[in-house]
C-alpha positions, 0 to 999 in steps of 0.5 A, spaced: 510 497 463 511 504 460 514 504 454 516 510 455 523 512 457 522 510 465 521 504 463 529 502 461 533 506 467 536 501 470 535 501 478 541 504 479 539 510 475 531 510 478 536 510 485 538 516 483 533 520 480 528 518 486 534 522 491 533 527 486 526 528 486 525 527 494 531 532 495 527 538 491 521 536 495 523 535 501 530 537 502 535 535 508 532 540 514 540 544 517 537 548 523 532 545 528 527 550 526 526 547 519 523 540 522 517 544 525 519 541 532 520 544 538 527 543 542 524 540 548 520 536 543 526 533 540 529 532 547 523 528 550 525 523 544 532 524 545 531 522 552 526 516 551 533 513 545 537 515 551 533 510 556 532 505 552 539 503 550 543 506 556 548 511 553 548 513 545 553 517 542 551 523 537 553 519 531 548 514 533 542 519 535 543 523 529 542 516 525 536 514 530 533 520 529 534 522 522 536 527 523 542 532 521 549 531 527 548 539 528 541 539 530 542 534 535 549 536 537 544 542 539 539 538 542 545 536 547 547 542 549 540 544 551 539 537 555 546 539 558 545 546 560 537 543 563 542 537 567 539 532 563 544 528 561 551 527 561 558 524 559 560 517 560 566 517 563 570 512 559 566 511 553 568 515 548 569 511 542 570 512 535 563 514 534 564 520 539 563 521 546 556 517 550 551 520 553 547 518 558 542 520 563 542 524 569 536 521 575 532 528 573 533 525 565 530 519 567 524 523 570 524 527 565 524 520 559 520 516 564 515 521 563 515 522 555 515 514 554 508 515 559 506 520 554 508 516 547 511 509 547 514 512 540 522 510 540 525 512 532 526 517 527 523 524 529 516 525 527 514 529 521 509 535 524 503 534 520 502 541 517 509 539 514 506 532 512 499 535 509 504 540 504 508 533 501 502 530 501 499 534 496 506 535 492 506 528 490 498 526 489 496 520 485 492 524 481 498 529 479 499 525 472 494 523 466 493 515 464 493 513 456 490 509 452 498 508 449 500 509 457 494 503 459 496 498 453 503 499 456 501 496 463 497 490 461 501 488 455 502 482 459 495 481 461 490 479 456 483 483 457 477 486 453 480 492 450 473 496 452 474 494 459 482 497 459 479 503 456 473 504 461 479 504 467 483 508 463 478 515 463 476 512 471 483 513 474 484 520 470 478 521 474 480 522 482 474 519 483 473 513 487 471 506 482 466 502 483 468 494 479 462 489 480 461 483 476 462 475 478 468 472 482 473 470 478 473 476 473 478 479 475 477 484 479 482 483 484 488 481 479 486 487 475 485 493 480 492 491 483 495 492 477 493 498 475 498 501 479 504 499 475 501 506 471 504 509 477 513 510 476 514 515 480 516 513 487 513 516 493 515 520 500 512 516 506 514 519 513 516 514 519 511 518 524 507 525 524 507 529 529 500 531 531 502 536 536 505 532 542 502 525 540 506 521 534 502 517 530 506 512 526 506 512 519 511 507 516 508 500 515 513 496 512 508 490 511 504 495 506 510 501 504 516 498 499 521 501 500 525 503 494 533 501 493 538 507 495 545 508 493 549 509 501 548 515 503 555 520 506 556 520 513 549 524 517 554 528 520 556 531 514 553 533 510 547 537 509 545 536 502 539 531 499 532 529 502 530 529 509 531 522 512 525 522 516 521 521 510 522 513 506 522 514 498 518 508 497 513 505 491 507 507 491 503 504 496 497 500 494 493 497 501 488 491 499 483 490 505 477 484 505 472 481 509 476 483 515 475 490 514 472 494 521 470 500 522 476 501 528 481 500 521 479 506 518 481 510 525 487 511 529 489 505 533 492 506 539 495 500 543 495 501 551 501 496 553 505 500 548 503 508 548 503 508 540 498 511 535 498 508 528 495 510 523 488 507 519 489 504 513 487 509 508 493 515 511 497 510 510 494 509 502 496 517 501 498 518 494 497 511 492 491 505 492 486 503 498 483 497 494 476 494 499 475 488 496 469 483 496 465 488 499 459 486 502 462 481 506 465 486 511 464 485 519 460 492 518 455 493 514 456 497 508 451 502 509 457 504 515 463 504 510 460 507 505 458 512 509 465 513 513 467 515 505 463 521 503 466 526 506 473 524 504 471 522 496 468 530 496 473 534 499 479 531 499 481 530 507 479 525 511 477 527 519 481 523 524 481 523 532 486 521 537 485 517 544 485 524 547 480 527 543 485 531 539 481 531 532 485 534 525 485 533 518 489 529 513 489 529 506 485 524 503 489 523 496 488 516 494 485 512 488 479 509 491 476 502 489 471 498 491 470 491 489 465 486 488 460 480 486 454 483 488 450 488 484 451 495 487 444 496 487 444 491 492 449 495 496 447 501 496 443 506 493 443 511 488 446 517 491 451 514 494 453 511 487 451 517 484 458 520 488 462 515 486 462 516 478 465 510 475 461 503 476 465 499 471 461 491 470 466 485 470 463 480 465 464 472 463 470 472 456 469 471 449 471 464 446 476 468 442 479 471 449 478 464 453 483 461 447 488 466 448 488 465 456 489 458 455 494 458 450 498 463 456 497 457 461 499 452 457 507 456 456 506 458 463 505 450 465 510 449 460 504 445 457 503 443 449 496 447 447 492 441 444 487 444 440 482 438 441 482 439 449 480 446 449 475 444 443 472 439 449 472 443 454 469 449 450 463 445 446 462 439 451 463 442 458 462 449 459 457 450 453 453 443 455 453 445 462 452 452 461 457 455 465 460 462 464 467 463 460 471 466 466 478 468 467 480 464 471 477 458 469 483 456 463 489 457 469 484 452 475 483 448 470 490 447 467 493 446 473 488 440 477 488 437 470 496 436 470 497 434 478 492 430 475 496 427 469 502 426 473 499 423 479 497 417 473 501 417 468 507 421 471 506 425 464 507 433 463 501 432 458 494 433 459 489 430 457 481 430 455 480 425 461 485 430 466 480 436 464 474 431 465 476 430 471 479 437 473 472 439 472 469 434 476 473 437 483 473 444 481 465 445 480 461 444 486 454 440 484 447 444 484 442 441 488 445 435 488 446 434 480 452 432 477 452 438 472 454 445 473 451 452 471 456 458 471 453 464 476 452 470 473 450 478 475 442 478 476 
């Protein structure tokens, strides 16, 4: 972690620092003006909560919605003067008086949920998002070589390898990390977040004119812990609830990447529109691992990238041919074992500017990793079983020094050790055993070559 000041707040105080942070750039709309929404908008999803639920009083729309009591009440009113809805008789509770639909506001819901099945807080317009969006970018902050030190203090890594990441991220162009499975490229590109301490604003939805497009996916945005806020009827300070504070968001996709990811999804039976997974990476990390073993052919994806990595927006359609713009502000990463000359050519990687190789350790690095293991297996380091493993096996057998081996290694030989002797201690024969069920055997022979870059 940081070794700055951040690094020391209690979650207490990050709790209250991000409210502060997120009630200067987005502050709590009072009027429905400053939603960007239109009034028969806001009905319509009104409606819609109404239809769902039965009867809703406005303390429960108002928290539904995410929206201020006054910007509802007169909402309300306007579906009152309109004969959409109307009050329960004997419903009033502590809460308020319960609205329900009239037939003609039944009409009019059933029609909104034929148009959007979206039921939950009021959209964010688009225009408004875009602003946001920009406002905190990833690339609004420099990293360190003190700041990279800090973050994988816990790590062990070449030194040149942190200072050729360090300059990339100050880049805001996209990375290319290539080099031998096992090296760390996933384990490291994920962590390289952790150089990211503010939070960020996620909206629950856009609105993309009458269409809303989900946008909060609790699957990939960690939502950041918040002190209970005053009643939402009350109060017109802090930020605007619509949008969720969460921790940068970081989006990890592998072999089972399509092209249908990357564009809006729209789901029939359910009348939603989701969003692709590079919006819902914005102001954080979209990471395409082992790239190469995609459904598509990387020719597609790379091509899919072009115009965004340029000019910083990304073109997206919806179902009814509406096209628009987003921002497309995230640190990009593309990771592989396969040489990139292998997957693409030189003008593609001309654009992406960083191509930083991933390659095998030193003695001297596969020691200190090993030692780590060991107080991690809560193992007692023998000098001679890395002595054996380092001389008789990978040297003799010609197999590359990777990062991964000491923890796989370690790990098969203790289940090995406590299967046979029940020992917490592993042994030259435990090791000689793990790495005969670890590697696969070449061509039949009982030896085993490391793979490496060509």
């Amino acid at each position: 972690m940081s070794n700055g000041k951040s690094a020391v707040l209690s979650g207490r105080e990050w709790d209250e620092l991000s409210l502060l942070r997120a009630s200067k750039l987005t502050p709590r709309p009072t009027a429905l003006s400053d939603t960007g929404l239109s009034e028969t908008f806001v009905a319509d999803l009104v409606a819609k909560h109404i239809l769902d639920r039965g009867t809703l009083a406005l303390a429960e729309l108002s928290s539904i919605l995410a929206l201020a009591g006054s910007i509802v009440e007169g909402v309300l009113g306007f579906m009152r003067t309109e004969a959409l809805i109307e009050v329960r008789p004997g419903q009033a509770n502590a809460l308020g008086l319960a609205y329900t639909l009239t037939d003609r506001g039944r009409v009019t819901a059933l029609d909104a949920m034929m148009r959007s099945g979206y039921l939950g807080p009021a959209p964010v317009p688009l225009r408004q998002y875009a602003l946001i969006a920009r406002a905190q970018s990833v690339h609004n902050r420099s990293v360190t070589q003190e700041s990279m030190r800090a973050a994988f203090h816990d790590i062990t890594l070449d030194a040149r390898l942190l200072d050729s990441l360090g300059p990339a991220m100050n880049s805001g162009r996209a990375m290319f990390l290539y080099g031998p499975a096992g090296t760390g490229k996933t384990y490291i590109s994920q962590r390289l977040c952790r150089l990211f301490r503010q939070p960020t604003l996620i909206p629950h939805a856009l609105a993309i004119d009458e269409s809303v497009v989900q946008m909060f996916d609790p699957l990939i945005h960690k939502q950041m812990h918040q002190a209970p806020t005053r009643d939402d009827l009350k109060f017109d300070e802090g930020h605007d609830p619509r949008f969720v504070i969460c921790e940068r968001p970081v989006v990890i996709t592998g072999g089972e990447l399509t092209g249908e990811m990357l564009e809006v999804q729209f789901e029939t039976a359910t009348r939603l529109y989701e969003a692709p997974l590079q919006l819902k990476a914005n102001n954080g990390m979209f990471i395409i691992d082992d790239m190469g073993r995609q459904k598509v052919s990387p020719a597609q994806v790379f091509n899919r990238w072009i115009v965004p990595m340029e000019e910083k927006r990304d073109y997206l359609t919806l179902g009814s041919g509406r096209h628009f713009t987003v921002p497309f502000d995230v640190i990009l990463v593309f990771s592989t074992n396969i040489h990139p000359l292998d997957l693409a050519d030189e003008a593609f990687l001309r654009r992406i500017g960083y191509k930083i190789e991933f390659g095998t350790l030193s003695a001297e690095l596969y020691e200190r990793i090993w030692r780590e293991v060991c107080v991690t297996y809560k193992l007692e380091y023998d000098p001679k079983v890395l002595d054996y493993i380092l001389n008789e096996l990978h040297a003799k057998r010609r197999v590359a020094l990777l990062p991964c081996h000491p923890r796989d290694l370690l790990g098969m030989a203790l289940d090995h050790a406590i299967y046979e002797q029940e020992s917490q201690q592993v042994s030259i024969d435990d090791i000689r055993w793990a790495w005969d069920n670890y590697f696969v055997p070449v061509d039949g022979r009982t030896e085993q070559t490391g793979r490496t870059m060509p």
